[in-house]
VOFITI-195969 format. One record per residue (C-alpha): x, y negated, z negated; residue in one letter. Coordinates in steps of 0.05 Angstrom, whole numbers, padded with zeros to 5 digits, always signed. Layout:
N
XYZA/...
This chain:
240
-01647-01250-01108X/-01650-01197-01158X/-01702-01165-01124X/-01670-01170-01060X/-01616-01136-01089X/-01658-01083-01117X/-01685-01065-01045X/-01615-01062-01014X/-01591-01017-01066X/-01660-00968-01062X/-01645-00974-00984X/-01583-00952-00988X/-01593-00890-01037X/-01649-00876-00988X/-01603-00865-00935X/-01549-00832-00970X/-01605-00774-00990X/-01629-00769-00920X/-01556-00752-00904X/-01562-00694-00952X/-01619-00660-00917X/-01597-00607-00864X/-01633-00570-00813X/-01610-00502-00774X/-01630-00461-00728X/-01664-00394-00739X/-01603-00369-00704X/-01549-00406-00751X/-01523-00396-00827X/-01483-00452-00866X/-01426-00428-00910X/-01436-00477-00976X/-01371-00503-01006X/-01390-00536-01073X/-01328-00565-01111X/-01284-00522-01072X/-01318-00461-01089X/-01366-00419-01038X/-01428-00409-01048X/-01455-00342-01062X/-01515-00343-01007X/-01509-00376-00941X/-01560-00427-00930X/-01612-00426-00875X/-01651-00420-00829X/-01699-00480-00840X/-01690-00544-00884X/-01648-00550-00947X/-01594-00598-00983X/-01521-00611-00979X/-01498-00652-01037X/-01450-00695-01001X/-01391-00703-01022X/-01394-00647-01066X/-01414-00601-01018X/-01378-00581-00956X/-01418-00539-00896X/-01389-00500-00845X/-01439-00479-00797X/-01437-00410-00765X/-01471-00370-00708X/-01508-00307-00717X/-01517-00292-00643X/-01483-00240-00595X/-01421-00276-00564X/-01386-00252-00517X/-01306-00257-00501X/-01277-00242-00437X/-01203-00213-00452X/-01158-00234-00401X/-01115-00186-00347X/-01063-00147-00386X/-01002-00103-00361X/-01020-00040-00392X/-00967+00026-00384X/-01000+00083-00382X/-00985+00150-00408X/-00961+00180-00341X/-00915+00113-00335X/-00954+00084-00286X/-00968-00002-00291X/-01029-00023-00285X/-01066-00086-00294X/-01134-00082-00331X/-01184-00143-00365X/-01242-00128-00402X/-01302-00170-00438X/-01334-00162-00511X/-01391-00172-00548X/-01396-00185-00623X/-01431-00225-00677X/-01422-00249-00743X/-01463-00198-00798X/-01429-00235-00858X/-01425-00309-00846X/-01379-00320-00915X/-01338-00274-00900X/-01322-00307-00824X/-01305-00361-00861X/-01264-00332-00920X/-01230-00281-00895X/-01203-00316-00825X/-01178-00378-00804X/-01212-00367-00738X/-01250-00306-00722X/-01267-00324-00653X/-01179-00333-00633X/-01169-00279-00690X/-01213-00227-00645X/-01184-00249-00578X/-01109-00227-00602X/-01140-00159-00633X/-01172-00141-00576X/-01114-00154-00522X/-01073-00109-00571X/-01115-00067-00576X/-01138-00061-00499X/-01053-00046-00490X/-01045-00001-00543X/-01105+00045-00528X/-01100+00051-00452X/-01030+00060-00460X/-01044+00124-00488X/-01086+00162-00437X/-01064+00172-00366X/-01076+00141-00298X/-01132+00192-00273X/-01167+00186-00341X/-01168+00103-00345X/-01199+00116-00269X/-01253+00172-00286X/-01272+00168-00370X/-01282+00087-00370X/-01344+00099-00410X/-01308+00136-00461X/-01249+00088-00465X/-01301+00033-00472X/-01329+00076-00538X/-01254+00090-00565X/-01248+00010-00553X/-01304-00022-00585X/-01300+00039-00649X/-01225+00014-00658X/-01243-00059-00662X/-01309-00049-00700X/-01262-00020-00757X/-01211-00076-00759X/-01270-00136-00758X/-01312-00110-00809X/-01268-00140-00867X/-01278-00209-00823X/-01348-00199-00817X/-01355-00188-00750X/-01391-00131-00714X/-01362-00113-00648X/-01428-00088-00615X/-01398-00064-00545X/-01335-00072-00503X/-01334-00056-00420X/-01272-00045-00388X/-01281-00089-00316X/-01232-00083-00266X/-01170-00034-00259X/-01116-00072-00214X/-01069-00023-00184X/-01002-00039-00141X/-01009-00024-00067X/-00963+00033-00067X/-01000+00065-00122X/-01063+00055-00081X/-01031+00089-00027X/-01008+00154-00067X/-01071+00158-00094X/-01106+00161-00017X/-01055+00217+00002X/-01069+00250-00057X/-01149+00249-00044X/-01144+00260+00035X/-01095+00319+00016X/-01143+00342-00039X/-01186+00349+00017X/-01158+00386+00057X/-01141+00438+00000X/-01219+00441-00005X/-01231+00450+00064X/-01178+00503+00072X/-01213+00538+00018X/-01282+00539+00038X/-01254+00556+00109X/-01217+00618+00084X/-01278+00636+00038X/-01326+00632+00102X/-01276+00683+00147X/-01273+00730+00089X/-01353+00735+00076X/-01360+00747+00148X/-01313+00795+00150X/-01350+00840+00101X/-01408+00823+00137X/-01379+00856+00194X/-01359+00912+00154X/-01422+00923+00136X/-01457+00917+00207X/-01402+00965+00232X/-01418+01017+00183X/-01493+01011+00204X/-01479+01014+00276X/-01431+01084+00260X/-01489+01105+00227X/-01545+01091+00279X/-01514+01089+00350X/-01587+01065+00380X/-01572+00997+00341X/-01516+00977+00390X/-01567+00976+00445X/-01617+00934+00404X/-01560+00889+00403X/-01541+00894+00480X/-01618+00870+00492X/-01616+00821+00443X/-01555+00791+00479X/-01592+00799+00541X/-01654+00750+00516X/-01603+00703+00484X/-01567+00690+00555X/-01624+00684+00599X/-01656+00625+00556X/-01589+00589+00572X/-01619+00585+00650X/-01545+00603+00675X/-01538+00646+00737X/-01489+00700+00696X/-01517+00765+00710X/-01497+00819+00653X/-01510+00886+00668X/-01485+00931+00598X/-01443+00990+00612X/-01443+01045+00561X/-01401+01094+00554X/-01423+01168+00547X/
């Protein structure tokens, strides 16, 4: 019976070190709380102990995650209410201090960057949010870079995705294009009349010069109406 006894006892110590052995992922880090107190390396990747119950593990995620930030009314500079989302991507650099530092670094990054996505677009103005979105996105992912680093976290990239606008806006905006437009049009319109006017200056000045170039021209209008096939006869009169 003794022996018997003996076996269940080495079974059982057997089993309680297996449940000390831990393996991760060359993608994961565990923070090591022994008595309370953190380790100063975080173990993995590969196989190693946990000295249950002395030990405590949390296990953490070195990979690129990525957190979609959900629709917020943003005012912007110009007072004009839009509605804008956006999605970023970080990572835990410093696995103890993810652990440390935050109670939860994936909620505590959510709330910074929906404050952050208000408070930053709220400074610039509609036609800016519309045309620099690549600069915004750099302003973005620089401001929350600099408030994660004490968690840990490195904010790699943040993408501004959609710009929701009201109707009306959406019409002012079209008026102000097709108007736009028009201003263009007028322009390049007004520029064409006044090049051709010198142009004409100029031939006029020839033609004073060399009175033999008006009938060059006379012929030359000649050839361009007969290739029309028309039955318009043009006989030139010039005056003497």
């Amino acid at each position: 019976m003794d022996i018997n006894y003996l076996w269940v006892a080495l079974g059982i110590v057997v089993l309680f070190a297996l449940s000390w052995i831990r393996i991760l992922a060359e993608y994961e880090r565990a923070v090591i709380f022994r008595l309370g107190r953190v380790q100063a390396q975080p173990k993995g990747p590969g196989i190693f102990l946990v000295f249950r119950p002395l030990d405590r593990m949390v296990r953490i995620s070195l990979r690129t995650d990525a957190l979609e930030v959900p629709a917020q009314d943003v005012v912007t500079r110009d007072n004009v209410t839009v509605k804008v989302n956006a999605v970023i991507y970080f990572r835990v650099i410093d696995p103890n201090k993810a652990v440390l530092e935050v109670t939860n670094y994936l909620y505590a990054t959510s709330q910074l960057a929906q404050t952050t996505l208000r408070s930053v677009l709220g400074e610039v103005e509609l036609d800016e949010l519309l045309s620099q979105r690549e600069k915004l996105n750099v302003r973005l992912q620089s401001v929350l870079d600099e408030h994660t680093g004490p968690w840990g976290v490195k904010v790699g990239m943040v993408e501004v995705k959609q710009v929701d606008l009201a109707e009306s806006m959406i019409r002012a905006i079209a008026r102000q294009a097709e108007a736009e437009r028009e201003r263009r049009a007028k322009i390049i319109h007004a520029e064409g009349e006044y090049t051709a006017a010198e142009k004409l200056a100029m031939a006029a000045e020839v033609i004073q010069k060399q009175p033999a170039a008006i009938q060059l021209r006379y012929l030359q209008t000649l050839v361009e109406i007969g290739t029309e096939k028309n039955t318009t006869i043009v006989f030139p009169l010039l005056s003497i």
